[in-house]
N, C-alpha and C positions, 0 to 999 in steps of 0.2 A: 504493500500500500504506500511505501514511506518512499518508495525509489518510484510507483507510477505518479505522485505530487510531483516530486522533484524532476519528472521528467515534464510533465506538462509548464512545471514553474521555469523551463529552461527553452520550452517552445515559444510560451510568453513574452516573456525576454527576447529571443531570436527575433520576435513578430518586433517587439517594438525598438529593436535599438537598431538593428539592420534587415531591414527589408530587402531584398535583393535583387525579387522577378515579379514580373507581374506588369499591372497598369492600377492604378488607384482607381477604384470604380466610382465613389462617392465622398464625402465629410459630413459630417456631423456635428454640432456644437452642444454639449451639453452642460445647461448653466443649473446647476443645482440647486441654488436657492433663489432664483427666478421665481417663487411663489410669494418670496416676502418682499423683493423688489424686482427691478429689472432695470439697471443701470446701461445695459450694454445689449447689442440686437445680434445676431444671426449673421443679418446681411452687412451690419457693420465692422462686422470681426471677417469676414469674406472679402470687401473692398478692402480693410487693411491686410488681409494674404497677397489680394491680387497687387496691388501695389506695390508692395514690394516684392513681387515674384514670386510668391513662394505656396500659389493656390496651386494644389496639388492634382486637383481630379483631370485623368485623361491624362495625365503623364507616368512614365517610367516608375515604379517605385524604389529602381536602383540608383535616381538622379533628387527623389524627395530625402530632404532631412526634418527629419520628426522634432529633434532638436532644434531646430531653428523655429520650427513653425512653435515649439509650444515657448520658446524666448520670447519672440516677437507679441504670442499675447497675452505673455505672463508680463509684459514690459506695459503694455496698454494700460492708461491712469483709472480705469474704472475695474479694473480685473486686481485679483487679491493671489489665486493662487489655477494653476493652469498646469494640465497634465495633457500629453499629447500619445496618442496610442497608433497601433493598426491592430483592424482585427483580420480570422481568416478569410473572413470575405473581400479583402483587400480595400476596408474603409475607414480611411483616417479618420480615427473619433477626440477630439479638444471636451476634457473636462473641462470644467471651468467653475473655481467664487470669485464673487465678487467683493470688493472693498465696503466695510461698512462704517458711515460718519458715528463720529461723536463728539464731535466739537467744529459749533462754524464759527469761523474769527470773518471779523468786518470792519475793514482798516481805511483812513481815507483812501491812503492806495491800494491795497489789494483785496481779494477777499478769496478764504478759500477754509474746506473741511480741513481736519483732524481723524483719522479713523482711528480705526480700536487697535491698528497696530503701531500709533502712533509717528503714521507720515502723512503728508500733505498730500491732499485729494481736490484735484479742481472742483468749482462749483457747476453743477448741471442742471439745465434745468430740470430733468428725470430725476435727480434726485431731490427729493421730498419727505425725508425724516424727519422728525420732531426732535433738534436735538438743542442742547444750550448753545446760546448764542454769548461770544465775546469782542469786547467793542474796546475801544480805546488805544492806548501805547501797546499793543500784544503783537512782541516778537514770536516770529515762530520756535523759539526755545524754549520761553513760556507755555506758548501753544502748548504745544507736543509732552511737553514736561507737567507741570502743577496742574494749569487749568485743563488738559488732558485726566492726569489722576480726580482731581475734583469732577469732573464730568463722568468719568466710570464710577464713582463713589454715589452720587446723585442718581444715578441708575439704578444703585443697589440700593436707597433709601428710598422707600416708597414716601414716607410724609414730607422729606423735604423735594424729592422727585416733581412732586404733583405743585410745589410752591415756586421752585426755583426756574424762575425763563432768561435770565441775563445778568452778565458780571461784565463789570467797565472799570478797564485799568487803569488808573492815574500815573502809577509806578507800581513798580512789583513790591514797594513798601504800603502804598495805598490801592486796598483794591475793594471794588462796592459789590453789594449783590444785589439783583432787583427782583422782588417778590412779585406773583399775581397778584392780578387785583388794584384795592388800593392801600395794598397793606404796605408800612415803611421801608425803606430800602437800609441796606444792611452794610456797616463800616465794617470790615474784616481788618484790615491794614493790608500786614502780609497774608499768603495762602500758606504760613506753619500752623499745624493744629486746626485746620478748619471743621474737624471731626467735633472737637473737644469745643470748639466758640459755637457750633451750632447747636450742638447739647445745651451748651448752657444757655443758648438765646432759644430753643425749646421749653423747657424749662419754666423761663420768664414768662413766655406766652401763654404757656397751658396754668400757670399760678396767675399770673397778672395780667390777663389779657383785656380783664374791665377795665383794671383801672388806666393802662396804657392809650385801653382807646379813649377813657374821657378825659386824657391829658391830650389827646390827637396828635401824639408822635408822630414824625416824617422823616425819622431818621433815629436806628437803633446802632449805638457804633459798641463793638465786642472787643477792642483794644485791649481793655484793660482786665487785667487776670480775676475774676471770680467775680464780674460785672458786667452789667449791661445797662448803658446810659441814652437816656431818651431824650431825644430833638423835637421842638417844635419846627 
């Protein structure tokens, strides 16, 4: 049993790293999780083969490289991860994920995602996530760094999840949060401990949330260690 696996796991192999005879009959692209979005098409993954040469069907299988065809769209800005195969029927098949945002930054000059592997992802219009939005001085080492981790964190926190839609950098010493609603916007300073000042600015709310509102706060700043001070 353990030598016909290892025979098949070597014909496999043979099929995808060297092809030798034949004609490629057809392609295929198969986007995996094309159910929870669909950043990238079919035909658009097709015009970039044919462009740069490298569409395959109707040609030689001994002059196709699998290797290039799966660079070229693992290299594509909306694709995350891309496997290139043949099968026996002589048909090149392109797995393919795609990138997924988690952080959009929006700068006077530029504007662009964060994904979950923490590189920069053009904006498209296809793409239409629901993700935090950061605005101000945010370099992309910020991005990708703090305000990246704050934004996978906010993911995992459902109460602050459903609150939090925007952070605006002044500096990476001054940084605001802005709550739904018309609920106060929020001084963090720096992004250290932002776990531990939202606890505590939780906390405040769920004890003091009357009397906060009938002072009509418009600014809660968490600066200072085992406090939370309110702005009119």
């Amino acid at each position: 049993m353990l030598t016909a696996a290892l025979l098949l796991a070597a014909v496999m192999w043979g099929y995808r790293m060297r092809p030798t005879d034949g004609v490629c009959a057809s392609m295929a692209f198969i986007i995996e999780d094309r159910a929870e979005r669909l950043y990238v098409t079919e035909g658009e993954l097709t015009s970039l083969l044919q462009a740069e040469g490298l569409y395959p069907v109707g040609r030689k299988l001994d002059i196709v490289s699998l290797h290039r065809i799966e660079k070229t769209i693992a290299a594509h800005p909306m694709v995350r991860t891309a496997e290139c195969y043949l099968t026996p029927r002589n048909e090149i098949k392109v797995r393919l994920t795609q990138r997924i945002p988690l952080l959009r930054v929006q700068t006077p000059g530029d504007a662009y995602f964060i994904d979950t592997d923490r590189r920069v992802m053009p904006v498209r219009a296809a793409v239409r996530d629901s993700v935090l939005l950061a605005t101000g001085a945010v370099g992309v080492q910020m991005a990708s760094g703090p305000l990246a981790d704050f934004a996978q964190w906010l993911r995992n926190n459902p109460f602050w999840h459903q609150r939090v839609h925007h952070v605006r950098v002044e500096s990476p010493q001054m940084v605001y949060i802005y709550q739904k609603g018309n609920n106060p916007r929020v001084v963090m300073g720096n992004m250290h401990d932002y776990g531990k000042k939202l606890a505590k600015l939780r906390v405040f709310m769920e004890n003091g949330a009357e009397a906060a509102k009938d002072k009509n706060y418009t600014e809660l700043d968490l600066r200072f260690k085992g406090q939370v001070i309110g702005r009119n």
